[in-house]
Structures are given as C-alpha cells and as structure tokens.
C-alpha positions as CSV (number, residue, x, y, z in Angstrom):
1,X,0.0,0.0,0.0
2,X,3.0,2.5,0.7
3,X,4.2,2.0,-2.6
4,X,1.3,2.6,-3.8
5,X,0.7,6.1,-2.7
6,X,4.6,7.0,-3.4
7,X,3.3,6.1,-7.0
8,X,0.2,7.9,-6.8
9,X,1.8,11.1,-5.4
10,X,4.4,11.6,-8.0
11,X,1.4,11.1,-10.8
12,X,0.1,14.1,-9.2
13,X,3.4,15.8,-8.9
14,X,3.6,15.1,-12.5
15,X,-0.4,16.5,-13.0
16,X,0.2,19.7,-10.8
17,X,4.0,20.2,-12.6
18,X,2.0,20.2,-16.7
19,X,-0.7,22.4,-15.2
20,X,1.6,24.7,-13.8
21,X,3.7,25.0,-17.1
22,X,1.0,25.5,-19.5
23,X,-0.7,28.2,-17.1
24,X,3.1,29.8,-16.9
25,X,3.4,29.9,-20.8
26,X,-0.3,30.6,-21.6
27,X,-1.6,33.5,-19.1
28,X,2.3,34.2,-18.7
29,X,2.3,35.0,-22.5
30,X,-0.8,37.4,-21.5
31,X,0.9,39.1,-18.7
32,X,4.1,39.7,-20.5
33,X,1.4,41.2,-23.3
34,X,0.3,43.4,-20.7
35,X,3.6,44.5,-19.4
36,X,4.3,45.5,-23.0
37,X,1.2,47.6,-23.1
38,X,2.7,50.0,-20.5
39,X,5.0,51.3,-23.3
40,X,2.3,51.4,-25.9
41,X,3.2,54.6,-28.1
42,X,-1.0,55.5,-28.3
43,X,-4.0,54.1,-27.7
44,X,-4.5,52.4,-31.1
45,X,-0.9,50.2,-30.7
46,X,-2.0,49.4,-27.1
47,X,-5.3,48.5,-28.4
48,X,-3.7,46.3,-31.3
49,X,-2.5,44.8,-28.2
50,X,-5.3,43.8,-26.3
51,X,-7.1,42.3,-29.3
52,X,-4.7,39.9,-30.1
53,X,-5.3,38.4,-26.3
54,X,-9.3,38.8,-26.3
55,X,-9.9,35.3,-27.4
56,X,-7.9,33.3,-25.0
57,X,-7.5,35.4,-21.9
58,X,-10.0,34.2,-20.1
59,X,-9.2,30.3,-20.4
60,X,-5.9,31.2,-19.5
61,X,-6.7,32.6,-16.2
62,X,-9.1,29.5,-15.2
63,X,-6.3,27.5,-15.3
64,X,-4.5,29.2,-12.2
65,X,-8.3,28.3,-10.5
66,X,-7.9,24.5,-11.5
67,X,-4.4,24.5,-10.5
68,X,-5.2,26.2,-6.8
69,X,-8.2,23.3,-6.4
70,X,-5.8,20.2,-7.6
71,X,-3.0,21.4,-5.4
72,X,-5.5,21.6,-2.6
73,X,-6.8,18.2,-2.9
74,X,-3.9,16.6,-4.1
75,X,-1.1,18.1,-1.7
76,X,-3.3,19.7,1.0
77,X,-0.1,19.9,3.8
78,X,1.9,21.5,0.9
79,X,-1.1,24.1,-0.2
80,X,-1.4,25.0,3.8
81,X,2.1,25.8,4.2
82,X,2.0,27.8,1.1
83,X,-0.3,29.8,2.0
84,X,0.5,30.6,5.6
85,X,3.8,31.3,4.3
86,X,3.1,33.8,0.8
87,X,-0.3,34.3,1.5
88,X,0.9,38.2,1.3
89,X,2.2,37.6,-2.2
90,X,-0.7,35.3,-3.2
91,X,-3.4,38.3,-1.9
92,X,-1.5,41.1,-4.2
93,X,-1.6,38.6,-7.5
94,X,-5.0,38.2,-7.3
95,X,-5.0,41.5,-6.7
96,X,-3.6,42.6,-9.5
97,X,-6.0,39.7,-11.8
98,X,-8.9,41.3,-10.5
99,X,-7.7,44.8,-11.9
100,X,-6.5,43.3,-15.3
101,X,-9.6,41.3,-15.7
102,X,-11.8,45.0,-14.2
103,X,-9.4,46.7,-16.6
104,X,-9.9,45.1,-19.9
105,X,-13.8,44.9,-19.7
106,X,-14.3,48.2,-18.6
107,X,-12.3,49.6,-21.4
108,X,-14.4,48.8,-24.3
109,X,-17.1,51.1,-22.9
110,X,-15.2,53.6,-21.3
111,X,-14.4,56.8,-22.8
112,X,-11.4,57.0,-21.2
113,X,-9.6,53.6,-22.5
114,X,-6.2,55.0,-22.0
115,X,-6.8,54.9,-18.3
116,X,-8.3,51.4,-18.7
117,X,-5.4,50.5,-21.2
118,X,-2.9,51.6,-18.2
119,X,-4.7,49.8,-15.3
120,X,-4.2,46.5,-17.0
121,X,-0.6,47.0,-17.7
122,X,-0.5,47.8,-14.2
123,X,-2.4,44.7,-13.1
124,X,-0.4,42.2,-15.5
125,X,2.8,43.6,-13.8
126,X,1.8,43.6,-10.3
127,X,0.8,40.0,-10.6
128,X,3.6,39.5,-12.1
129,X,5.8,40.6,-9.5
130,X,3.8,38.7,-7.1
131,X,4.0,35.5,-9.0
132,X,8.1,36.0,-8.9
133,X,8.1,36.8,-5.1
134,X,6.0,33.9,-4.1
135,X,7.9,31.5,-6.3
136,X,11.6,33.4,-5.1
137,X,10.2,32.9,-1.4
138,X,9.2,29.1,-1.7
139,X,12.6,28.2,-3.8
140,X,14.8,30.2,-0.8
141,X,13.3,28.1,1.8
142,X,10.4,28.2,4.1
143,X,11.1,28.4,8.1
144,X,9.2,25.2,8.9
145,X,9.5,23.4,12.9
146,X,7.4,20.2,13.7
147,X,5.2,20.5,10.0
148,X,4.3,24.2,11.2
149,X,5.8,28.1,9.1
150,X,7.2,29.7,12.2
151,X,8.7,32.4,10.1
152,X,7.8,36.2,9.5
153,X,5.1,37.5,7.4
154,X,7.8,39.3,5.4
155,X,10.2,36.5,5.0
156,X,9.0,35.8,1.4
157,X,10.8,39.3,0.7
158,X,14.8,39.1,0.6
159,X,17.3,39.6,-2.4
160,X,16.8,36.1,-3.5
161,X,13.0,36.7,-4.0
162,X,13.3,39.9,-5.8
163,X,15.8,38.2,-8.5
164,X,13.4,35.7,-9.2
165,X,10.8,38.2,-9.4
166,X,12.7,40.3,-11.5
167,X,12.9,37.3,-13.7
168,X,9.4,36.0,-13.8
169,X,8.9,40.1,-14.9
170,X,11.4,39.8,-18.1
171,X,10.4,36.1,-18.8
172,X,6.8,36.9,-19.4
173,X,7.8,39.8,-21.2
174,X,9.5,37.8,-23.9
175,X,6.7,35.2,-23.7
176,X,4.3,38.1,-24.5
177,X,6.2,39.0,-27.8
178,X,6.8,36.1,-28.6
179,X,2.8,36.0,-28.3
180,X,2.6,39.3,-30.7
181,X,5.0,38.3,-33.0
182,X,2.8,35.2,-33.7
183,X,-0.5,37.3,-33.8
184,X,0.4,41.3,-34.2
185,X,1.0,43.4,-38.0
186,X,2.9,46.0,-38.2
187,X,4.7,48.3,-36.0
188,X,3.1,45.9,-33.1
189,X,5.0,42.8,-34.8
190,X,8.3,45.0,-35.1
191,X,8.2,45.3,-31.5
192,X,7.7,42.2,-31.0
193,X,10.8,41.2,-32.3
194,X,13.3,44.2,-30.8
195,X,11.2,43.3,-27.0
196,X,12.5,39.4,-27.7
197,X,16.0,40.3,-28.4
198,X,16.2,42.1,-25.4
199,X,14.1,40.6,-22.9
200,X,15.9,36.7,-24.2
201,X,19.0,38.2,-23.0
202,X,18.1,39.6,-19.8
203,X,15.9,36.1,-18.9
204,X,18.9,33.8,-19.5
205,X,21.4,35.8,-17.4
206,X,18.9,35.9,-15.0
207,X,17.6,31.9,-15.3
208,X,21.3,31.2,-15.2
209,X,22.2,32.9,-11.7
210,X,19.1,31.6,-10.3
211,X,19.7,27.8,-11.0
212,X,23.7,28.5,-9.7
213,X,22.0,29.8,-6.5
214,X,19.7,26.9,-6.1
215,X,22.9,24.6,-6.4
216,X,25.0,26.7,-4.1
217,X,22.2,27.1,-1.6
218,X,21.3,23.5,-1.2
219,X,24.5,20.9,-0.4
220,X,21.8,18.4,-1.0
221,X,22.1,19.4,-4.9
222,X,26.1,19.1,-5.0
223,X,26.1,16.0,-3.1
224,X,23.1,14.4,-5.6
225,X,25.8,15.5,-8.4
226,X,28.9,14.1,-6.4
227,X,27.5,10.9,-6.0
228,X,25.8,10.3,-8.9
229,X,29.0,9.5,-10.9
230,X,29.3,10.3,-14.5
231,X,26.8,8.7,-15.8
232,X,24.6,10.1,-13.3
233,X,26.0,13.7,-13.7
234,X,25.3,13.7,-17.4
235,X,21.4,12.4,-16.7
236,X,21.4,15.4,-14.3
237,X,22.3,17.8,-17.3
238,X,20.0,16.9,-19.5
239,X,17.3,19.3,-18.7
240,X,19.6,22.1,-18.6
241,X,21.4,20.9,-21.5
242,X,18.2,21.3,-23.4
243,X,17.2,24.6,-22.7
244,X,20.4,25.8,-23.6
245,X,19.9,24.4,-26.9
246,X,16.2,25.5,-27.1
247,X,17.6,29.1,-26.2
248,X,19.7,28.5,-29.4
249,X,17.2,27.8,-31.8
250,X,15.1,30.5,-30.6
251,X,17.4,32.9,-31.1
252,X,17.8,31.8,-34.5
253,X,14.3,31.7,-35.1
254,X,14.0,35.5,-34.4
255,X,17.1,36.2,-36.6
256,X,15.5,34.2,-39.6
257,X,12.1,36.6,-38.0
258,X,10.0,33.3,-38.3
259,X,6.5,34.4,-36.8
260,X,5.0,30.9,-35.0
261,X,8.3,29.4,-33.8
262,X,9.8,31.8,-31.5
263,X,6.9,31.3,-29.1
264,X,7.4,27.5,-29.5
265,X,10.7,27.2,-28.9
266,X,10.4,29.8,-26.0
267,X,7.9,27.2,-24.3
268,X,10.2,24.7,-24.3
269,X,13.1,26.9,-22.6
270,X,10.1,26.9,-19.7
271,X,9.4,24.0,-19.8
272,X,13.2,22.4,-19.5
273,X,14.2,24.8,-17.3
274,X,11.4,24.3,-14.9
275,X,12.1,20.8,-15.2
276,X,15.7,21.2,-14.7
277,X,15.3,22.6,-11.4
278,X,12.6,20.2,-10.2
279,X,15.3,17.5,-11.3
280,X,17.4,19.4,-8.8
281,X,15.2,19.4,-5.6
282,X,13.5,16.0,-6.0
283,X,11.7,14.4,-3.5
284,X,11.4,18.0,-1.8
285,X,8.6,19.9,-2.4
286,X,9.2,22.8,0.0
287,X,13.2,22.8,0.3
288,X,14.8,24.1,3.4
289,X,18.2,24.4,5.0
290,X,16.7,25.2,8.8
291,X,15.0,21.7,9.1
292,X,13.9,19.1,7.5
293,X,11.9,19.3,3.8
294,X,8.6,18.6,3.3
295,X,8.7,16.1,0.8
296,X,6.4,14.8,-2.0
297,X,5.3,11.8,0.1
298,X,4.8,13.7,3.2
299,X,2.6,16.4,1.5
300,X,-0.1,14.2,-0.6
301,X,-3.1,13.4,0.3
302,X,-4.2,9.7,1.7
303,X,-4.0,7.2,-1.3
304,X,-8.2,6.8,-1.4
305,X,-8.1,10.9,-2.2
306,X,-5.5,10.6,-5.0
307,X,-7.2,7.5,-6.7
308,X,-10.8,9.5,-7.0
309,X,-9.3,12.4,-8.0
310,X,-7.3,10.7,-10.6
311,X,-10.5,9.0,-12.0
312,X,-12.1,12.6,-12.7
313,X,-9.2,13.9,-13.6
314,X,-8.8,10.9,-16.7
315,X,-12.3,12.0,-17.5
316,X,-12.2,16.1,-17.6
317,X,-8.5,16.3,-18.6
318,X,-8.5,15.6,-22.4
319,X,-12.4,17.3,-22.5
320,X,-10.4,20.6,-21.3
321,X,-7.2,20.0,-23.4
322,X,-9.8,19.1,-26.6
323,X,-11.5,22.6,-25.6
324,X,-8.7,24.4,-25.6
325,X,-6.7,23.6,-28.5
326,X,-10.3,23.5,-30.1
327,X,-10.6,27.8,-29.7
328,X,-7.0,28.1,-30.1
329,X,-7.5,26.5,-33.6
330,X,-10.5,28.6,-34.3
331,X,-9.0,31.8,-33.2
332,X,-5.4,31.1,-34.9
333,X,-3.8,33.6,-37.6
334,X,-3.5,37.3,-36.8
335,X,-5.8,39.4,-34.6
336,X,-7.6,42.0,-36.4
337,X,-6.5,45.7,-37.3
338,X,-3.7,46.5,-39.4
339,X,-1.5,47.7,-36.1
C-alpha cells in the first residue's frame, strides 16, 4: 500500500507540474502582453495589443483556478504551508488579476480607454511581481519546525525573491512577444521582435544565476551530483542541456524573424528549465536548509483521495485539453486591425 501512494503522489506531482507550465506559458504570454502595453506609443498600438489576447485570456486565467483546487486536494499539507507562508504575495496577485480582468472589460465602454489601457498593464505587472516573489520565497526556503511556518510575514521578501521576481517580470515579457510576433501586424510585430531580443537576453542571465543559486544554496544538490557518478552527472544535465539548446534555436528563429516558432521554442526553454530545477530538488517539495523538507510523500493526500481524483481527472482532462486547442484552432492567424 506504501508503494502505492509514493506512485500515486508523484502522478500528481507530474499533473500539478504540466498544469503549472501550461498556465506559466499561456496567461504568462498574457501578462508579458500586458507588461508591454505599459510602453504602448498610443492608444491604437495598445489597443492592437489587447485584441490579439481577447480570445484566450479568459481560459488562460481559469487555469490558475484548477491549479489552486488540484493542489489543494492533491497536496493539502503543501497548499497550507504555502499559504500561511506567501499568502501576502498570493493576496496582491490576485489583486492585480482582479484589476487586469476590471481593466480590460471596462475599457471597451469607457471613454477614457487610455486609463483602462494603463490599469491593466498595471495589473499584469503587479501580478507578475507577485508570482516572482511567491515562487523566489518558496525556492529560498520556508522556516518550517514540527510540519508548522514559524517564520515572519515578510520573510518571502529578501534579495533572492526579488531576483526571481525580476525574472518571472522579463520572462513573461518575452513570452508576450513572442505572443505578438505570432498574432500582431505591423509596428506591433516590429516590436515584437526588438522586445525578444532584449528581454531573451536579460531572462537567461537571470535563469542562469538563479539555477547557480539553487545549487550553491542546497549541499543536498552538489552532493546528488557528487555521488551520482558520471553517468549520473550527465542524466542530471539533460534538462539544462536542453534549454540551452532551445535558447539556441530561438534565437535563430527571431534572426531568420519566423513568426509561429519563437513562441514554440520559448515554451520549451520553460518547460526544461522548470524541469531542470525540479530534477534538482526532488523528492522535496518545499526545500529548506533550517530543518527538514517537506517532501512529496509527506505532503499528498491519503492514497483513497489521489485515486478519486485521478479518476475525474482521466475524465475532464482531455475534455479541457480538446477545448482548448479546439478555440485556439478557431481563433489562430493574426488578430484583427492593421497595427
């Protein structure tokens, strides 16, 4: 039976882990969009802007809901710790969705869009920010003693934090024109382009000194590396391995100015990366140098509450997934206007 809910548990892992990638590149995408829109040169670029995210938006947001509720039922001891610990970070990010979703609404029938137009910039970047400091707080370390956060309500906020944040700012960024470049004309597209130059860059120096910190900061990593060999060594590289070369073909897509690729390749830099670093920290789902993690095991739910879930999971999944690539298929090509 033990074996049997290790097994379970890392099938949710695994669940939780694609649900959290595809809402990081989808609404991520829309957030870096948003960013973007604070340097908008008018109302009519900003507004080329917004229309190319109308269709999806929405669905892209819901999937930070069904995240919340699967983590919950999944890893309940791992969704309580997280919140008693970020709940600060977690309260401004849906702050700042509430005023992105207010925001874009409210300016189609407003007469003053470009204060609508700025609001949800503002929104997309605040939660943004938030996103960055709650992730930048959980990979630092929570102060945990006897399964219980014992540390301060501002502990989420240290140097650390901020670089991630600073990060999870630029990444979006270059996920959202990677976005435009796939569905913008123009002057929008051009910007597109010149944004993921720059913002490329700035997210792999960035992406770089965050996975050396996670290495330095946890002997656990070094020691997994030490001991593994080289054979072991070279499966640990993989990951990284990949998104360097994913990095590389990015680039050369934007050189070559391919239009659907960039984005493509772009999702798989997230997607290795964030595997990469899960690689690192296995079993530990909350890592900490104070005392001991909380690991996979210890956080999931009892083996009865994994299986049911897993049966209405098997069912809803591909309905959603069959939903979703069903609008994105209807809704593909370039948004309208000639911005």
């Amino acid at each position: 039976m033990l074996g049997i809910s290790l097994h379970l548990a890392d099938i949710w892992l695994f669940i939780i882990g694609f649900f959290l990638l595809y809402y990081a590149v989808a609404d991520g995408a829309d957030l870096g969009v948003g960013i973007i829109s604070l340097g908008a040169r008018g109302e009519p670029e900003r507004a080329s802007m917004m229309a190319a995210l109308e269709p999806v938006w929405h669905d892209n947001q819901t999937w930070l809901v069904l995240l919340g509720g699967m983590m919950f039922g999944a890893f309940p001891v791992f969704y309580a710790l997280l919140l008693s610990a970020l709940y600060v970070p977690i309260l401004v990010m849906l702050f700042g969705l509430v005023l992105r979703g207010v925001s874009f609404e409210f300016r189609h029938n407003s007469r003053r869009k470009a204060l609508w137009g700025w609001a949800f910039g503002a929104g997309s970047l605040i939660a943004a920010l938030a996103q960055g400091f709650a992730f930048g707080g959980l990979l630092a370390g929570l102060e945990l003693r006897d399964g219980r956060f014992v540390g301060q309500v501002w502990g989420w906020s240290n140097p650390f934090a901020a670089l991630v944040a600073a990060g999870v700012v630029v990444g979006y960024t270059m996920l959202g024109a990677n976005y435009l470049i796939l569905k913008a004309r123009g002057p929008v597209l051009e910007r597109g382009y010149r944004i993921a130059r720059a913002a490329s860059l700035v997210t792999l120096v960035i992406s770089s000194s965050v996975h050396l910190w996670v290495i330095a900061r946890y002997p656990k990593v070094t020691a997994t590396w030490a001991a593994s060999g080289l054979a072991g060594s070279l499966h640990l590289a993989v990951f990284p391995a990949l998104a360097a070369a994913s990095f590389l073909l990015y680039f050369r897509s934007l050189l070559k100015r391919q239009e659907g690729t960039p984005l493509l390749w772009n999702a798989a830099i997230v997607l290795f990366s964030f595997v990469g670093l899960s690689v690192y920290l296995y079993p530990d789902m909350i890592p900490n140098v104070i005392s001991s993690p909380v690991t996979v095991q210890a956080a999931a739910a009892s083996p009865k509450t994994l299986r049911f879930m897993l049966a209405v999971t098997a069912v809803l999944l591909p309905l959603i997934l069959a939903y979703t690539g069903y609008k994105h298929w209807i809704f593909r090509g370039k948004a309208g206007g000639d911005l």
